[in-house]
N, C-alpha and C positions, 0 to 999 in steps of 0.2 A: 335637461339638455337644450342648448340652444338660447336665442334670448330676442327681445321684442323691442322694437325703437331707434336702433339703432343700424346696424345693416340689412336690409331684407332678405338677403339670403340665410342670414342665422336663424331665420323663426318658420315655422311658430315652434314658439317653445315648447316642449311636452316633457313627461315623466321617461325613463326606460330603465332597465335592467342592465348591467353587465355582469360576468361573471369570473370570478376570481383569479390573476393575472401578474405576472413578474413583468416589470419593465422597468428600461437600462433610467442608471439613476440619472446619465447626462445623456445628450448625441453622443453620436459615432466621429471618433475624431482623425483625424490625419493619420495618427499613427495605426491606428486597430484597421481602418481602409488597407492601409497600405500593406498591413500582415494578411488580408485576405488576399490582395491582389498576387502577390509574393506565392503565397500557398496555390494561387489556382490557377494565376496568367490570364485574371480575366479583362476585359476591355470595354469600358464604359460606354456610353450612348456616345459623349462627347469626343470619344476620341476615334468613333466610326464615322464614315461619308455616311450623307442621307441617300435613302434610296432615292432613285431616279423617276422610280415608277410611283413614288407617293409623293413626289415635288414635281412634276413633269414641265411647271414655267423655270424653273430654276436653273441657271449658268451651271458649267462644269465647278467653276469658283467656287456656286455659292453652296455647290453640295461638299465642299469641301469638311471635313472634320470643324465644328465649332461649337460654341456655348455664348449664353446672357451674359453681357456686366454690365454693373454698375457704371456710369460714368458721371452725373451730376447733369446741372443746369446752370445757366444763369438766368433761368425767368421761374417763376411760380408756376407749381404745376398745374396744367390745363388737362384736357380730355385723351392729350396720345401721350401716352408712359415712351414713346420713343425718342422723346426729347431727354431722358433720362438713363437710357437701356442702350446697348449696342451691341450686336451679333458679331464676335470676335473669335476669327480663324484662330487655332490653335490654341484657346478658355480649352481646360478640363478641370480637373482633381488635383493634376500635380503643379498646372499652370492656372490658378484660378480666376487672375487676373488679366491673363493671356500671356504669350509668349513675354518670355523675361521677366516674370511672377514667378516666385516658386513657393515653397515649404519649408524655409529652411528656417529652423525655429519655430515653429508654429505645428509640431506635432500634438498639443494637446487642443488646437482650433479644430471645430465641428469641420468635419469633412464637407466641400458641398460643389458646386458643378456635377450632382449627381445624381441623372434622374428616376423615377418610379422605380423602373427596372433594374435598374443598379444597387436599389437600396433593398430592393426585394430580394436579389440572388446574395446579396452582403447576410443578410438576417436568413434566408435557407441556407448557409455556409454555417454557420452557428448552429440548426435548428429550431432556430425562432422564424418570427413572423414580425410584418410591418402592422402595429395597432390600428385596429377599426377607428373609426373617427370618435364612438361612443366609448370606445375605450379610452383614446387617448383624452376626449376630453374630462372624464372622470378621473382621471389620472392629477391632471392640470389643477383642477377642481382643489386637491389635496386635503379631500375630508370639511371644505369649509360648506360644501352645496353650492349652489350658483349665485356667486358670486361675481361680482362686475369685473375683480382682476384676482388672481391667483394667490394675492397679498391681501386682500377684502374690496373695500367698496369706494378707500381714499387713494385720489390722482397721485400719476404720478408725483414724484418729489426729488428735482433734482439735487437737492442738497445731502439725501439720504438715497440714490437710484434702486431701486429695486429691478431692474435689467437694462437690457443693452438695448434702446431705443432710439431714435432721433430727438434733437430737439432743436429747437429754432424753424425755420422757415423748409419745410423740405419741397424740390429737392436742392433747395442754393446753399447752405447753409444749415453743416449741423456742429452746435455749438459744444458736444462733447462734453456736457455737465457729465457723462455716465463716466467717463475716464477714455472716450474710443469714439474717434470722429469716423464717421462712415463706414463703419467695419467690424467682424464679429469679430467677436471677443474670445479667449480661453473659456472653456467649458469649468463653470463651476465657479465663476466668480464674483456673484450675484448671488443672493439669500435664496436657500431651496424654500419651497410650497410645502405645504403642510406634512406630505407623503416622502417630505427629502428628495426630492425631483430638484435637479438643477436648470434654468431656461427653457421653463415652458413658458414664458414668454420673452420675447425678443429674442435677442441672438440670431438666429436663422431658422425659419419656415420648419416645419418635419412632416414630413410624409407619412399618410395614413393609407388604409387599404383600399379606402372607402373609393369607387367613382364619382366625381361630382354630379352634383346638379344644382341648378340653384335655389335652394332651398329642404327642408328638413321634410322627411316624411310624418307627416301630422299623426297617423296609429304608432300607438305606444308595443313596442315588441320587447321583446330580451334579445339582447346581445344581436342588435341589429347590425348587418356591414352591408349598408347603402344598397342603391338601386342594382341591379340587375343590368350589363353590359350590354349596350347599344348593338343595333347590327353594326355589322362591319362597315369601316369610314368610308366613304367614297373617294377615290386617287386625290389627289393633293389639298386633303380636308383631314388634315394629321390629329386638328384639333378636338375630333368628336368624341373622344378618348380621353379625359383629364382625370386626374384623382384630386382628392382633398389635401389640403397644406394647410396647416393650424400651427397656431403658437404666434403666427408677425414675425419681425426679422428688428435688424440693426435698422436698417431703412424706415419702418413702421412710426409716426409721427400723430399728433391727434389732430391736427391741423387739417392733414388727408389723410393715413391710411388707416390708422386706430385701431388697425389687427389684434394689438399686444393683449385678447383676454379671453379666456378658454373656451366663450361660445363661437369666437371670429373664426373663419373660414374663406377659403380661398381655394382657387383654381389651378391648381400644376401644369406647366407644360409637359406630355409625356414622351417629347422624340427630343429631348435635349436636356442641360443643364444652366441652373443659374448659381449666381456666386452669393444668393443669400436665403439657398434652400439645402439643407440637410436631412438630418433622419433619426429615428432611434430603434431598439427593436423592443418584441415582447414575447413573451415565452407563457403558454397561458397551459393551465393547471390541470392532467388529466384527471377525468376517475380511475381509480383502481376497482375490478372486483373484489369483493370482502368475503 
């Protein structure tokens, strides 16, 4: 688990355990969202005002119901992602791209403006659970061991794409070798990983259980799931609170972000939603007595 040289949050590398586990072969897509929402009348992060009391600088405006998009550049990316990202009233699930975005046609596209919490009560509607990190990366993994991409140890190749990544200059320019300039793709259109998993890498982000931090806890355990919950955030310090995001997205490029490979790991925002982070679930094996 994990890997060395390359981001310093992925390491150090160590051995671990998992233990025996069902998980969904693709994300969770628009349509399967939408039969939970339908069954339960539930209402996402995105489509609630923030509180008041855990934003206490923020306009009436800006607690308005919102979510992350994508919006591009025209310059090379430098050190603020906000030349590329914009906080857009009215971004959810059904509006991913903000208002006048919809779903229509894109019932088998990963669900996503949907965050920790959403993905969490999605998968206890089922009776499952959102994969520990050490699960899901073993998962990723697909029987080959740690390996540098999910497909072995040779770069990408956009003449043959093995997922939904950027390419060219990000974020000015993505040249769309994969068949999908700046945006995820239908689940399942890209060669599954060794375990018949579709998009564990690129496509969009998937939420694990795990809380972040940055970096791997060095003792080797079984069936680890991450550090142990912070105290409680102090008022408008939302961010003390992040979970794990593995897998990369359509955005993911090697140029800067080079998420797309089973040890990369990433930071969630958890009071909001972006439009290039999704989910999957897992269902893990009881004992029976004999």
């Amino acid at each position: 688990m994990g890997a060395k040289g390359l981001h310093r949050e992925e390491g150090p590398p160590r051995m671990t355990r998992v233990s025996a586990v069902w998980i969904d072969r693709t994300d969770v897509t628009n349509a399967e969202f939408a039969r939970f929402v339908a069954a339960t009348g539930y209402v996402t992060q995105a489509e609630r005002p923030l509180d008041p009391r855990a934003y206490p600088g923020l306009s009436p405006a800006q607690l308005k119901p919102s979510a992350i998009v994508f919006v591009g550049s025209d310059q090379r990316a430098g050190s603020d992602p906000s030349q590329w990202w914009r906080v857009v009233p009215g971004a959810n699930w059904r509006h991913p791209a903000g208002p006048g975005s919809t779903l229509d046609g894109k019932d088998n596209l990963p669900v996503v403006q949907v965050g920790w919490a959403d993905a969490l009560a999605y998968a206890h509607w089922l009776g499952h659970d959102l994969p520990t990190e050490a699960e899901w990366e073993y998962a990723a993994q697909g029987g080959r061991g740690a390996g540098r991409f999910i497909w072995g140890d040779q770069p990408f190749d956009a003449a043959h794409p093995q997922a939904n990544v950027w390419q060219g200059i990000f974020p000015v320019v993505d040249t769309a070798a994969d068949g999908y300039k700046a945006q995820a793709s239908p689940v399942g259109c890209f060669p599954a990983n060794g375990y018949g998993l579709y998009d564990m890498a690129g496509n969009v982000w998937q939420w694990t259980k795990d809380l972040y931090r940055p970096g791997l806890d060095p003792d080797t355990r079984d069936n680890p799931e991450g550090p142990a919950p912070p105290p409680v955030a102090a008022p408008g310090d939302p961010g003390e609170r992040r979970h794990v995001i593995k897998g990369g997205s359509f955005l993911c490029s090697p140029d800067y972000c080079y998420r797309y490979r089973p040890a990369a790991r990433e930071a969630g925002p958890d009071d909001t939603g972006e439009n290039h982070i999704g989910f999957r679930t897992v269902m893990r094996l009881r004992k029976t007595a004999s």
